[in-house]
PDB file of N, CA, C and O in Angstrom, chain B, residues numbered from 101:
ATOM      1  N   UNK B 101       0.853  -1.179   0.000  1.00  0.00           N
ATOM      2  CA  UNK B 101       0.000   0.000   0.000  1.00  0.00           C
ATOM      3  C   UNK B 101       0.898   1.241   0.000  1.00  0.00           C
ATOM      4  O   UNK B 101       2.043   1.285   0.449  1.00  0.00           O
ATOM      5  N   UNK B 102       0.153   2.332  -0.619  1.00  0.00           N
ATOM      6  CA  UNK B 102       1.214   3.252  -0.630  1.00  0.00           C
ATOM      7  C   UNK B 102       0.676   4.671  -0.606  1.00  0.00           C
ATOM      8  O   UNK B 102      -0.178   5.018  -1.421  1.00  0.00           O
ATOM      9  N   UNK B 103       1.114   5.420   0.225  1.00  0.00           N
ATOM     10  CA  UNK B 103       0.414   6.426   0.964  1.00  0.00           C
ATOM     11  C   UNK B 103       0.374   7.601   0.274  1.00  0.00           C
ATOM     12  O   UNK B 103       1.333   7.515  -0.494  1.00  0.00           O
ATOM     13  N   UNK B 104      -0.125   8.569   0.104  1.00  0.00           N
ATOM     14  CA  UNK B 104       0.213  10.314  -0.316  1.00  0.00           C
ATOM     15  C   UNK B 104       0.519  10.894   0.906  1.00  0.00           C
ATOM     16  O   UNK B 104      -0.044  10.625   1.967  1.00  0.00           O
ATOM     17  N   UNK B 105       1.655  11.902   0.705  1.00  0.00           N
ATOM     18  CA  UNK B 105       1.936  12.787   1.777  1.00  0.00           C
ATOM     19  C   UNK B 105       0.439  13.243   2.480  1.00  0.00           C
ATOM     20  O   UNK B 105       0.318  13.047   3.690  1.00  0.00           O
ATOM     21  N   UNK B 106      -0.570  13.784   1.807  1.00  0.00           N
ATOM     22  CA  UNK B 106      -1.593  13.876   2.523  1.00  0.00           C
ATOM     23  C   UNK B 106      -2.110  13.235   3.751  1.00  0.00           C
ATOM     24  O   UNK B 106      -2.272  13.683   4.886  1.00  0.00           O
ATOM     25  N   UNK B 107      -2.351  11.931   3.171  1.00  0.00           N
ATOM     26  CA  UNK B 107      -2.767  10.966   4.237  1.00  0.00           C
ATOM     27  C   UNK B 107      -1.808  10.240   5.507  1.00  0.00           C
ATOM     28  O   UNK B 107      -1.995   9.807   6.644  1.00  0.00           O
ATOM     29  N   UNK B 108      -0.660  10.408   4.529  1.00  0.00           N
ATOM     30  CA  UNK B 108       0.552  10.377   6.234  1.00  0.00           C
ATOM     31  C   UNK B 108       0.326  11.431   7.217  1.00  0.00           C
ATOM     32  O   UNK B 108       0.333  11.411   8.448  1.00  0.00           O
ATOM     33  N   UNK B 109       0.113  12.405   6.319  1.00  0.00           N
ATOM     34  CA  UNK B 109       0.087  13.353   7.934  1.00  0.00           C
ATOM     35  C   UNK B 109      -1.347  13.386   8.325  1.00  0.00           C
ATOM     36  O   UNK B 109      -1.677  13.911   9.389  1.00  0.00           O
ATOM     37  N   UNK B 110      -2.211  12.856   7.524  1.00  0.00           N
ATOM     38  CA  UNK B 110      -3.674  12.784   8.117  1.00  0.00           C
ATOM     39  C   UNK B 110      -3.891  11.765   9.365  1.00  0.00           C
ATOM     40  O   UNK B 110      -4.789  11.886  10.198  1.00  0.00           O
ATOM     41  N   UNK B 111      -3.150  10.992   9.349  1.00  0.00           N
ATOM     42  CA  UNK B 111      -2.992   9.919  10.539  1.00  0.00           C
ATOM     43  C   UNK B 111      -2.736  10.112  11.959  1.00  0.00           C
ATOM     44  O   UNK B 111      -3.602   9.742  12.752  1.00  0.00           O
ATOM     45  N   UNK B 112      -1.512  10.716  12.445  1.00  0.00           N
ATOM     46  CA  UNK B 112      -1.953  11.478  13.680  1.00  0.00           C
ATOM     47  C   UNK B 112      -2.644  12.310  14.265  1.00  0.00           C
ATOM     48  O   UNK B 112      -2.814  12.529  15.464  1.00  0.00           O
ATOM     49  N   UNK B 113      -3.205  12.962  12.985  1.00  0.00           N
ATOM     50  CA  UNK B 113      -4.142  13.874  13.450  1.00  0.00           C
ATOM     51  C   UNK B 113      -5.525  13.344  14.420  1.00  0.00           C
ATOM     52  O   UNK B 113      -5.997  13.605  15.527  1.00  0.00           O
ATOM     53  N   UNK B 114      -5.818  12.476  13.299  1.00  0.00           N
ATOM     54  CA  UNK B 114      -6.677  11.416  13.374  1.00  0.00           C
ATOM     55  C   UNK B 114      -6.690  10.822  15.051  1.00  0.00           C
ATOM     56  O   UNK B 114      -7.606  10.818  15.874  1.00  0.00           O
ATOM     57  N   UNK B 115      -5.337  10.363  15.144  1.00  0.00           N
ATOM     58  CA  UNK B 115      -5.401   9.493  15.929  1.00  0.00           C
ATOM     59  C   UNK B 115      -5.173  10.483  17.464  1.00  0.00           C
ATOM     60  O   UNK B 115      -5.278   9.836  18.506  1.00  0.00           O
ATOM     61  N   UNK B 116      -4.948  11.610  17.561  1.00  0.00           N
ATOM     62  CA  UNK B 116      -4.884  12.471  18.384  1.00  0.00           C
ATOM     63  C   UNK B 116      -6.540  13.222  18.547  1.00  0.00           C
ATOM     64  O   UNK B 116      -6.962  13.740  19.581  1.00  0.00           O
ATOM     65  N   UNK B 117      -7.013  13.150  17.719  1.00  0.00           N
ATOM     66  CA  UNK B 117      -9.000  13.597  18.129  1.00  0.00           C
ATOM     67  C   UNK B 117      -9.059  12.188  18.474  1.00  0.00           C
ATOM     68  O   UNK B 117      -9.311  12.009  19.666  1.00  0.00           O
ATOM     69  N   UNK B 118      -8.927  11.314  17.899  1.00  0.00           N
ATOM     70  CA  UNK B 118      -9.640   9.809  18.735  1.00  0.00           C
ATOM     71  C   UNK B 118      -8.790   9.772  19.885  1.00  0.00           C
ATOM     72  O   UNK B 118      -9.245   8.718  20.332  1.00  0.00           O
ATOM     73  N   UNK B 119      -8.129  10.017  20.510  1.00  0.00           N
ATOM     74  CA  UNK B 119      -7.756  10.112  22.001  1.00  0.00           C
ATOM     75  C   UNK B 119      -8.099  11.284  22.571  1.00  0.00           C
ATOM     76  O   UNK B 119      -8.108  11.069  23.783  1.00  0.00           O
ATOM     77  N   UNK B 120      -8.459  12.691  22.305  1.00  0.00           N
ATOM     78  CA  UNK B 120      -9.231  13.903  22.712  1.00  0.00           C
ATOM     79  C   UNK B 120     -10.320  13.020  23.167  1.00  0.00           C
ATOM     80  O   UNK B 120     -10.822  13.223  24.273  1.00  0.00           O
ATOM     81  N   UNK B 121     -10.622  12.314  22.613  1.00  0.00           N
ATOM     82  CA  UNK B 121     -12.271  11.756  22.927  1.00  0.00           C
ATOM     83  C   UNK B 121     -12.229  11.094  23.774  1.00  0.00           C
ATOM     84  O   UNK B 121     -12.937  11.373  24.741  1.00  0.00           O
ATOM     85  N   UNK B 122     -11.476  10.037  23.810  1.00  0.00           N
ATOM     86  CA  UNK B 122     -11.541   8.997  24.803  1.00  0.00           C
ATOM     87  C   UNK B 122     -10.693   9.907  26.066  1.00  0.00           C
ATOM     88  O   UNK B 122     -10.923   9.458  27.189  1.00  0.00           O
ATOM     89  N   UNK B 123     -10.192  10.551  26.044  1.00  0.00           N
ATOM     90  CA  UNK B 123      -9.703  11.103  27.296  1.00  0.00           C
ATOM     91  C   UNK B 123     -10.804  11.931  28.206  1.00  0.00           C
ATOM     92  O   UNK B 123     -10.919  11.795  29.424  1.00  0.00           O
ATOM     93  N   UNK B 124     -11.743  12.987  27.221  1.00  0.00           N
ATOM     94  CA  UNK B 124     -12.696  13.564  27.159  1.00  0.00           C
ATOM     95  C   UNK B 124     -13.987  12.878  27.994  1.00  0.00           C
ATOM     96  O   UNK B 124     -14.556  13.348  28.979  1.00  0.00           O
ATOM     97  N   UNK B 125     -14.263  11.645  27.303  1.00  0.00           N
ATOM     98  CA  UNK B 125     -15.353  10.970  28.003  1.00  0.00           C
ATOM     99  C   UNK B 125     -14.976  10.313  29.469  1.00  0.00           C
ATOM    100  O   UNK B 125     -15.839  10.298  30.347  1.00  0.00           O
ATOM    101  N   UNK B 126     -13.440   9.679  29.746  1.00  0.00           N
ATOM    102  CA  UNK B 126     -13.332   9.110  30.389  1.00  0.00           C
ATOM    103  C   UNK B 126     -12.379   9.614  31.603  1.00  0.00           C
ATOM    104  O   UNK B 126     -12.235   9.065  32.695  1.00  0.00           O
ATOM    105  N   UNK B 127     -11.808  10.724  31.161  1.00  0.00           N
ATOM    106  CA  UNK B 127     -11.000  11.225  32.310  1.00  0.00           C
ATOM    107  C   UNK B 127     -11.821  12.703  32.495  1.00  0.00           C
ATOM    108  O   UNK B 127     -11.311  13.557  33.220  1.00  0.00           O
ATOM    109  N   UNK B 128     -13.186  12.985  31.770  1.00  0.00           N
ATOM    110  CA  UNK B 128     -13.332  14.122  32.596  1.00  0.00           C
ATOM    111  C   UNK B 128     -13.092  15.129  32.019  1.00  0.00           C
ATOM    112  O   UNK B 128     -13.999  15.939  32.210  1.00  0.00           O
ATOM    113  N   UNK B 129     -12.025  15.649  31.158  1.00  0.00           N
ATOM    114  CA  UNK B 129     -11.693  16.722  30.850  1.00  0.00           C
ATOM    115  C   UNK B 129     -12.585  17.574  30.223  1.00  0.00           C
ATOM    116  O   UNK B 129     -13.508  16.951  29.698  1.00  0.00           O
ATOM    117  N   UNK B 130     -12.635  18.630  30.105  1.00  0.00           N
ATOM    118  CA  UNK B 130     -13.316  19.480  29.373  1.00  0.00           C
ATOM    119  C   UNK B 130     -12.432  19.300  27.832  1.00  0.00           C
ATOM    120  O   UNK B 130     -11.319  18.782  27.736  1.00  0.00           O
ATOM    121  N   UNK B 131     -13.412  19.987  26.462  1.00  0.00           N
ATOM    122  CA  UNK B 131     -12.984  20.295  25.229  1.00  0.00           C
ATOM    123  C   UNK B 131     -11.715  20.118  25.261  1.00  0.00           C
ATOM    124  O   UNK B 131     -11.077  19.065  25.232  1.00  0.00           O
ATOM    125  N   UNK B 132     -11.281  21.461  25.337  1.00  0.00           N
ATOM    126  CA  UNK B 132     -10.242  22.334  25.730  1.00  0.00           C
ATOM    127  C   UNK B 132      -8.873  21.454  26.224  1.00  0.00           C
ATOM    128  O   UNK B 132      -7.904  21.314  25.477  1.00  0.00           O
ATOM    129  N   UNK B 133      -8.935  20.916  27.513  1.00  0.00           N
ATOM    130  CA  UNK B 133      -8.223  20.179  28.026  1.00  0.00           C
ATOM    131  C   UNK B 133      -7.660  18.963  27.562  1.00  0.00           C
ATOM    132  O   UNK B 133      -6.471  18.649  27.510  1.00  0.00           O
ATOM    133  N   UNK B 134      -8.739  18.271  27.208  1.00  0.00           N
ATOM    134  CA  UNK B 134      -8.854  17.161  26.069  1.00  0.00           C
ATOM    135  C   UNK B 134      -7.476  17.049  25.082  1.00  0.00           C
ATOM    136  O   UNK B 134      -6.465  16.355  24.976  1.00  0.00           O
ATOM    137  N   UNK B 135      -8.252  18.425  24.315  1.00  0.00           N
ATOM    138  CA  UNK B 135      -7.377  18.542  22.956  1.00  0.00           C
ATOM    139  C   UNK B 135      -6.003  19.205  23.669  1.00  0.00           C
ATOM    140  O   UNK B 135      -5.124  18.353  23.802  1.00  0.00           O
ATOM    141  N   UNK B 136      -5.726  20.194  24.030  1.00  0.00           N
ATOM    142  CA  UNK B 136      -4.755  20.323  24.907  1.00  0.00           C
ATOM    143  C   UNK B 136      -3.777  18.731  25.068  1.00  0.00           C
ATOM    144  O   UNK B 136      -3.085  18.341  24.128  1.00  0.00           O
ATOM    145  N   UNK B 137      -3.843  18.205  25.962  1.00  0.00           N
ATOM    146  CA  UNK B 137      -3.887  16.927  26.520  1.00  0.00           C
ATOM    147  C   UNK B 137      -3.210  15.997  25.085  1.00  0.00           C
ATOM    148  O   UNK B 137      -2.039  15.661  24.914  1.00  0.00           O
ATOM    149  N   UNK B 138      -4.067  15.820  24.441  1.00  0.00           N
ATOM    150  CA  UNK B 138      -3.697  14.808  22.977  1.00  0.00           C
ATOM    151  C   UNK B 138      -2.650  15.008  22.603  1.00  0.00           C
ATOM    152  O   UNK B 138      -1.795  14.127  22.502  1.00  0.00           O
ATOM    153  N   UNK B 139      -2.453  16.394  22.268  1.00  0.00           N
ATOM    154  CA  UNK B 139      -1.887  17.478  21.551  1.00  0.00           C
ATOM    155  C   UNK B 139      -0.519  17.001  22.079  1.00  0.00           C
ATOM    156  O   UNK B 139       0.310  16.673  21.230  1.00  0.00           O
ATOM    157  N   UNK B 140      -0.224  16.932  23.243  1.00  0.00           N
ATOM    158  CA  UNK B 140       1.186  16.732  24.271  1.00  0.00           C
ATOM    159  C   UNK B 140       1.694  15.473  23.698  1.00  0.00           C
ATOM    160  O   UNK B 140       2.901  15.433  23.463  1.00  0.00           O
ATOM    161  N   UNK B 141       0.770  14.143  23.357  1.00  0.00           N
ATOM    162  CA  UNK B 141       1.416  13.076  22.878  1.00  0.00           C
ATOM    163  C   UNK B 141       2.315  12.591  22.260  1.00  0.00           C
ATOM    164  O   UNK B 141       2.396  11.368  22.145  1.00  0.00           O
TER     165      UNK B 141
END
């Protein structure tokens, strides 16, 4: 398989809102904090 620069960098992005979320629902955080939070990963 073989990727476009696009979609390589579309991948952490990705995978940094799907942990905003799960941090979000499960630790509590507000928005903000959340994404904050991911963001540090």
């Amino acid at each position: 398989m073989t990727w476009s620069e696009a979609e390589h960098l579309d991948y952490p992005h990705a995978e940094q809102r799907a942990y905003a979320r799960v941090i979000r629902h499960y630790g509590g955080l507000t928005s903000a904090e959340a994404t904050e939070a991911a963001l540090k990963c």
